[in-house]
ChimeraX commands (.cxc) that place a marker at each C-alpha (Angstrom):
marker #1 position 0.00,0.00,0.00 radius 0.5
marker #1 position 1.19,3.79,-1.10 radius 0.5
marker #1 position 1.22,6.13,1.81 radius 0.5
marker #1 position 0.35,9.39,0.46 radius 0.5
marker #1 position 3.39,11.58,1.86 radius 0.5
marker #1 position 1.46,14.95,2.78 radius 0.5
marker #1 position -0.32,15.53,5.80 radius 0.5
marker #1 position -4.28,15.42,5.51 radius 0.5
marker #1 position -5.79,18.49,6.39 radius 0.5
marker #1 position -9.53,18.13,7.82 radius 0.5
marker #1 position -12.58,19.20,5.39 radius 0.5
marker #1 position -13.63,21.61,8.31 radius 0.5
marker #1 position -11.19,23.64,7.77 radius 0.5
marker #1 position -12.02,24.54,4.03 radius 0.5
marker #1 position -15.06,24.95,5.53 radius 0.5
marker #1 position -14.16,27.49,7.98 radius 0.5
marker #1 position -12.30,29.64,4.86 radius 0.5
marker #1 position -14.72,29.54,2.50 radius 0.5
marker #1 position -17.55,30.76,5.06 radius 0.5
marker #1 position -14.92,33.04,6.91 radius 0.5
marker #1 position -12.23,34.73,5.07 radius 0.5
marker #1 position -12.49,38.45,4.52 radius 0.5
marker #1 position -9.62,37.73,1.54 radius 0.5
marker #1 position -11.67,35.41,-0.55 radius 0.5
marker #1 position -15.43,36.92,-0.27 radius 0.5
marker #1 position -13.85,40.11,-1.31 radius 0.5
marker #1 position -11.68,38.23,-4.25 radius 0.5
marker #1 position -15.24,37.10,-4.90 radius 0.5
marker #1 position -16.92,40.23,-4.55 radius 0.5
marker #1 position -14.37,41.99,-6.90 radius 0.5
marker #1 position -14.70,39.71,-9.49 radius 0.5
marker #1 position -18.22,39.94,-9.57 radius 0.5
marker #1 position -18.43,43.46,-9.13 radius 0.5
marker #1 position -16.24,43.62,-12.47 radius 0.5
marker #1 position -17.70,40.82,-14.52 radius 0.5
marker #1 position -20.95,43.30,-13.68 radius 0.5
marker #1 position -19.18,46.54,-14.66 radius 0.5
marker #1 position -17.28,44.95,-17.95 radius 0.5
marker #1 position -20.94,44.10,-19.00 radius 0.5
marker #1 position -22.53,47.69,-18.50 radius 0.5
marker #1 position -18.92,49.16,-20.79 radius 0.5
marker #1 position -18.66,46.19,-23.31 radius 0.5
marker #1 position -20.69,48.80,-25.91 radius 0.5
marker #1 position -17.77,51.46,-25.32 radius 0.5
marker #1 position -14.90,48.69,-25.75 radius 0.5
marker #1 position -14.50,49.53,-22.59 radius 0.5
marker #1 position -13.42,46.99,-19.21 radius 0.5
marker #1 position -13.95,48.39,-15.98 radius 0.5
marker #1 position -10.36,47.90,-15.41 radius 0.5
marker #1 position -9.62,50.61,-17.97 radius 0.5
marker #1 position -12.35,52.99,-16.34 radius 0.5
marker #1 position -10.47,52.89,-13.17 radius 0.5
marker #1 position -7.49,54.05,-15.29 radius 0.5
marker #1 position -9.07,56.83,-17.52 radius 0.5
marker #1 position -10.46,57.80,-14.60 radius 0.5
marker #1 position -7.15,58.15,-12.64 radius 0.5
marker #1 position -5.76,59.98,-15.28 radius 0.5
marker #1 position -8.54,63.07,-15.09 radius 0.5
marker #1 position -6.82,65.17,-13.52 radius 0.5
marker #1 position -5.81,69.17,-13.94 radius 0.5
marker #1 position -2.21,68.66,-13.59 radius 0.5
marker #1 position -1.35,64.75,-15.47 radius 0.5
marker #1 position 0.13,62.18,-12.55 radius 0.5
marker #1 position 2.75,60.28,-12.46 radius 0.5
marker #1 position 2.61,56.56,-13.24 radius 0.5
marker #1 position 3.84,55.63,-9.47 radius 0.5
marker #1 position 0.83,58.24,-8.31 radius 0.5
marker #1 position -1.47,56.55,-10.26 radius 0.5
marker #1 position -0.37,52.98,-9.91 radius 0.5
marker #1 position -0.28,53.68,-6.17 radius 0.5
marker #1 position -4.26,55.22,-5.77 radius 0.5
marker #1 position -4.89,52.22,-8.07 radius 0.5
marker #1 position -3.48,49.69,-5.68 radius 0.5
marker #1 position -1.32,48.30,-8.74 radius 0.5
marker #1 position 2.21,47.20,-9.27 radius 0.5
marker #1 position 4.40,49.74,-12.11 radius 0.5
marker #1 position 4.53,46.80,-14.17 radius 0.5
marker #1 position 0.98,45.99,-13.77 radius 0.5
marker #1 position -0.27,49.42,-14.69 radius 0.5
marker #1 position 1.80,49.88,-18.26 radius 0.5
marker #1 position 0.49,46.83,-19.04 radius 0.5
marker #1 position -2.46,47.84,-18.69 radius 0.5
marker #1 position -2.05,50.83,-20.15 radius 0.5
marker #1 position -0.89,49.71,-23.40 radius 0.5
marker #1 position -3.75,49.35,-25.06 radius 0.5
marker #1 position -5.22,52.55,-24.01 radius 0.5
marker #1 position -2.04,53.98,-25.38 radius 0.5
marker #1 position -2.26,52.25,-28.29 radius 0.5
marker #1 position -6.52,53.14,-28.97 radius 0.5
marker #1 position -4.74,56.59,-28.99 radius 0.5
marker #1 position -7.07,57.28,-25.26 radius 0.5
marker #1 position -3.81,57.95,-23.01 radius 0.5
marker #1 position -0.04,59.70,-23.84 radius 0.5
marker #1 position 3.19,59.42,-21.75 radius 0.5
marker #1 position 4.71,62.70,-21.68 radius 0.5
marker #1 position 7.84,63.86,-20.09 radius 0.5
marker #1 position 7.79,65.79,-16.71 radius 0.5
marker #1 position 8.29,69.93,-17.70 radius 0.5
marker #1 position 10.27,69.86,-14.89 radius 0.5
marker #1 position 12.76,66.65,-14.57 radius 0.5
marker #1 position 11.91,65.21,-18.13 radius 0.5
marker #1 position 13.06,61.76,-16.66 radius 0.5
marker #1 position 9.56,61.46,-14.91 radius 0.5
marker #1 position 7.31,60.34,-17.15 radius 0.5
marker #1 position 3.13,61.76,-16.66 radius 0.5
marker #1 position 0.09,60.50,-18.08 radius 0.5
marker #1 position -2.45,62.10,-19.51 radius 0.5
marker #1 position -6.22,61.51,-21.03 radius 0.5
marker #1 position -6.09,62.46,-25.11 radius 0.5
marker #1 position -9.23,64.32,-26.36 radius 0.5
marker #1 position -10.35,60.92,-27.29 radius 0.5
marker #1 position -9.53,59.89,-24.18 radius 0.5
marker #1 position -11.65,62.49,-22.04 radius 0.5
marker #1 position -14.72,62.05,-24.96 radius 0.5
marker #1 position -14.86,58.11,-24.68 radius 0.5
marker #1 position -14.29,58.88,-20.19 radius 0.5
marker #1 position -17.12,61.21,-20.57 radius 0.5
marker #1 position -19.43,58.68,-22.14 radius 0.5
marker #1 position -18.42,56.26,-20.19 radius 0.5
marker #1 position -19.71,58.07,-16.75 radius 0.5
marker #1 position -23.22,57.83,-17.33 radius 0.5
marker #1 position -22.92,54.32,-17.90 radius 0.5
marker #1 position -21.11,53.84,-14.42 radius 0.5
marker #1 position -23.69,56.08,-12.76 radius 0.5
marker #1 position -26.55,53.74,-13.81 radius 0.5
marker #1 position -24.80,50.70,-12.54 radius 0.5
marker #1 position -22.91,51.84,-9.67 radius 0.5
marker #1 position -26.65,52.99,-8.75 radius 0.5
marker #1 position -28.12,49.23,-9.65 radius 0.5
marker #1 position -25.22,47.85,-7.42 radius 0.5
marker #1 position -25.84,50.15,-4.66 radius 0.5
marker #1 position -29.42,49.31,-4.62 radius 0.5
marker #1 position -28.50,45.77,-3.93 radius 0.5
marker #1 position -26.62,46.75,-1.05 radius 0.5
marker #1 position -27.82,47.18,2.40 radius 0.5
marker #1 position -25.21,50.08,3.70 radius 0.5
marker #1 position -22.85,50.91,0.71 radius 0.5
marker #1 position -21.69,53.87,2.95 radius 0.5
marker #1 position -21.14,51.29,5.52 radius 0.5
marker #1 position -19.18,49.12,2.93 radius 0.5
marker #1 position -17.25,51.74,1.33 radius 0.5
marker #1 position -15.80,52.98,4.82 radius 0.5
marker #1 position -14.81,49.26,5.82 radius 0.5
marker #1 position -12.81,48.67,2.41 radius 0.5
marker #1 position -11.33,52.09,2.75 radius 0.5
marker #1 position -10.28,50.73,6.31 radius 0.5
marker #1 position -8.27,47.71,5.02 radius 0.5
marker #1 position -6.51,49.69,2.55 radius 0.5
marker link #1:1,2 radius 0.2
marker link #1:2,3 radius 0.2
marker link #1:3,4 radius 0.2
marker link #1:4,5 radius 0.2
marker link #1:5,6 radius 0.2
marker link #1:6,7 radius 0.2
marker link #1:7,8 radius 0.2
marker link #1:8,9 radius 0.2
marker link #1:9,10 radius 0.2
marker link #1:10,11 radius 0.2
marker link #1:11,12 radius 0.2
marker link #1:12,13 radius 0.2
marker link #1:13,14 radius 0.2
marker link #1:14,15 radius 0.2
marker link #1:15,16 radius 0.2
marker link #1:16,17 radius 0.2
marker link #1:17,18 radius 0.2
marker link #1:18,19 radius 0.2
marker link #1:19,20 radius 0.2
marker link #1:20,21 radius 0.2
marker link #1:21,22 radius 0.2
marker link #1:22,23 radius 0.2
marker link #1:23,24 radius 0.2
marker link #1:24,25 radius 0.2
marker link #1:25,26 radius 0.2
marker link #1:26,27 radius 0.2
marker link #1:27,28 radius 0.2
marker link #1:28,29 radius 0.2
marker link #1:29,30 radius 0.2
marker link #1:30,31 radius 0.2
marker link #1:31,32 radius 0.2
marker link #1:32,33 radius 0.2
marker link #1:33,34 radius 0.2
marker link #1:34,35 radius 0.2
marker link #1:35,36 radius 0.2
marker link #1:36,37 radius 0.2
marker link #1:37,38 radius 0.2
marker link #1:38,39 radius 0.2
marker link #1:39,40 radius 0.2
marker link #1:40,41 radius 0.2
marker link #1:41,42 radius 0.2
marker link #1:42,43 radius 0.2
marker link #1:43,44 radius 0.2
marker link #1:44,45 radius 0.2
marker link #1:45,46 radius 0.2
marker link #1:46,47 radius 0.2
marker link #1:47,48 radius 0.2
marker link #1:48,49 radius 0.2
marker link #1:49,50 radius 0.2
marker link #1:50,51 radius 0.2
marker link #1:51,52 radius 0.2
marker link #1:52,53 radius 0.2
marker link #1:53,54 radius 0.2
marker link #1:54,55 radius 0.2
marker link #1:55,56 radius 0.2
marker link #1:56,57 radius 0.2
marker link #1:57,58 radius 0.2
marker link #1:58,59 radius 0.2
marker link #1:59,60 radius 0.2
marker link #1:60,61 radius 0.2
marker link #1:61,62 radius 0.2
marker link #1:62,63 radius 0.2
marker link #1:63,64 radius 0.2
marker link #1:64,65 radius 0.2
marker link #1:65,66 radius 0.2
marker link #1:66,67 radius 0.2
marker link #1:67,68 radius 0.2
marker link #1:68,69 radius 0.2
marker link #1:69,70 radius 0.2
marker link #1:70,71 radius 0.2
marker link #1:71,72 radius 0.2
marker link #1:72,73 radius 0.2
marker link #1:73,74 radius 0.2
marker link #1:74,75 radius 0.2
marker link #1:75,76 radius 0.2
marker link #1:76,77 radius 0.2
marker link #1:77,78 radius 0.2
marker link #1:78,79 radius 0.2
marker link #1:79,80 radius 0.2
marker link #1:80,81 radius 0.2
marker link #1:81,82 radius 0.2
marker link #1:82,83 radius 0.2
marker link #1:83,84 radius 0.2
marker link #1:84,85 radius 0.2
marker link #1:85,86 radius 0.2
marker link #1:86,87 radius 0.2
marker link #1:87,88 radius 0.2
marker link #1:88,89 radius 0.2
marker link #1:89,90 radius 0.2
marker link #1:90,91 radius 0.2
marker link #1:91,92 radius 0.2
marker link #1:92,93 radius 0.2
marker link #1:93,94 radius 0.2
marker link #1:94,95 radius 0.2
marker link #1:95,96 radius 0.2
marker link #1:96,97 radius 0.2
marker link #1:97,98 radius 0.2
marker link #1:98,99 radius 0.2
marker link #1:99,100 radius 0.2
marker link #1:100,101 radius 0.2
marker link #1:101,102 radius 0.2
marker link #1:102,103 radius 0.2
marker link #1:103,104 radius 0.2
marker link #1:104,105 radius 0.2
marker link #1:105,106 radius 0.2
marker link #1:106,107 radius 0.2
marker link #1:107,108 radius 0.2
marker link #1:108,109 radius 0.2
marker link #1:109,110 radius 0.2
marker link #1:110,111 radius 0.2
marker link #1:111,112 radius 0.2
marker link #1:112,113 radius 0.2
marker link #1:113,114 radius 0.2
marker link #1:114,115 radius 0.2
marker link #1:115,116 radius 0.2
marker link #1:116,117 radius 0.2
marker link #1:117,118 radius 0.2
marker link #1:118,119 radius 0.2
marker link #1:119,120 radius 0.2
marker link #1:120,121 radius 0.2
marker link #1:121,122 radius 0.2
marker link #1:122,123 radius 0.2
marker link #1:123,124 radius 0.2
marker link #1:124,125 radius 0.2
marker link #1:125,126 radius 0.2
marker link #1:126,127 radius 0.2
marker link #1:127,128 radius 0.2
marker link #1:128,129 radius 0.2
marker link #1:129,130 radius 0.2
marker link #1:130,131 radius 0.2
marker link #1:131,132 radius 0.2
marker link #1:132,133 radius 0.2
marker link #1:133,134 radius 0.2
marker link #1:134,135 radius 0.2
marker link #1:135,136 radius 0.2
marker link #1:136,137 radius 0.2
marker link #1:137,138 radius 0.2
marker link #1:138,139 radius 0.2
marker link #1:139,140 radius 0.2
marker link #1:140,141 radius 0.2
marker link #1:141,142 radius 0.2
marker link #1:142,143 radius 0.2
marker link #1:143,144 radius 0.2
marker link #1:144,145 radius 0.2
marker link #1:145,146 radius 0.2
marker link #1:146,147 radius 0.2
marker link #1:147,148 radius 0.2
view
């Protein structure tokens, strides 16, 4: 007979994560909150991903990459990635800092800010859908703000 050479671990405690963990209900919730939101932009070619972007990137004075990958929660790398193909749709620019031309800035092209502006009403409608689903989104907006 084969002895199987890891150690079991009990059923109950898959249990106890899947009905407990704060990490996976809001992997969950995330996914599902963007499978929802990539629906209500597919007409604009747009993901809700890509919102989050364009919308970082209206701004008076264009931010950084590291400002916006950090108020996005996202990795450098992560964030050009993503941005290529908003680059390449001709939406976003990299330009050099006025300043320290080293730093590179993003900004929103005229395309860009028309396609963004579009794009809100569509949010509006299902951010308000979503919200009505909700029982306190106040309540739930201060407790992810909390863990972050």
């Amino acid at each position: 007979m084969i002895q199987d050479s890891h150690p079991s671990l009990p059923s109950e405690v898959t249990l106890e994560v899947a009905n407990h963990c704060l990490c996976l209900h809001a992997q969950r919730a995330a996914r599902t909150l963007a499978r929802r939101f990539d629906g209500a932009l597919r007409d604009l070619d747009l993901t809700s991903g890509q919102f989050s972007i364009l919308m970082a990137l209206n701004r008076r004075e264009p931010p950084t990459v590291g400002r916006v990958a950090r108020g996005l929660a996202m990795d450098r790398t992560t964030l050009t990635a993503n941005l290529k193909p908003l680059v390449r749709r001709g939406l976003v620019r990299s330009v050099a800092d006025k300043a320290d031309r080293r730093v590179r800035r993003l900004e929103l092209t005229a395309d860009g800010t028309r396609l963004l502006a579009s794009a809100v009403p569509v949010w509006r409608r299902e951010h308000a859908a979503v919200e009505r689903d909700l029982a306190d989104a106040d309540r739930l907006r201060a407790d992810l703000r909390a863990l972050s």
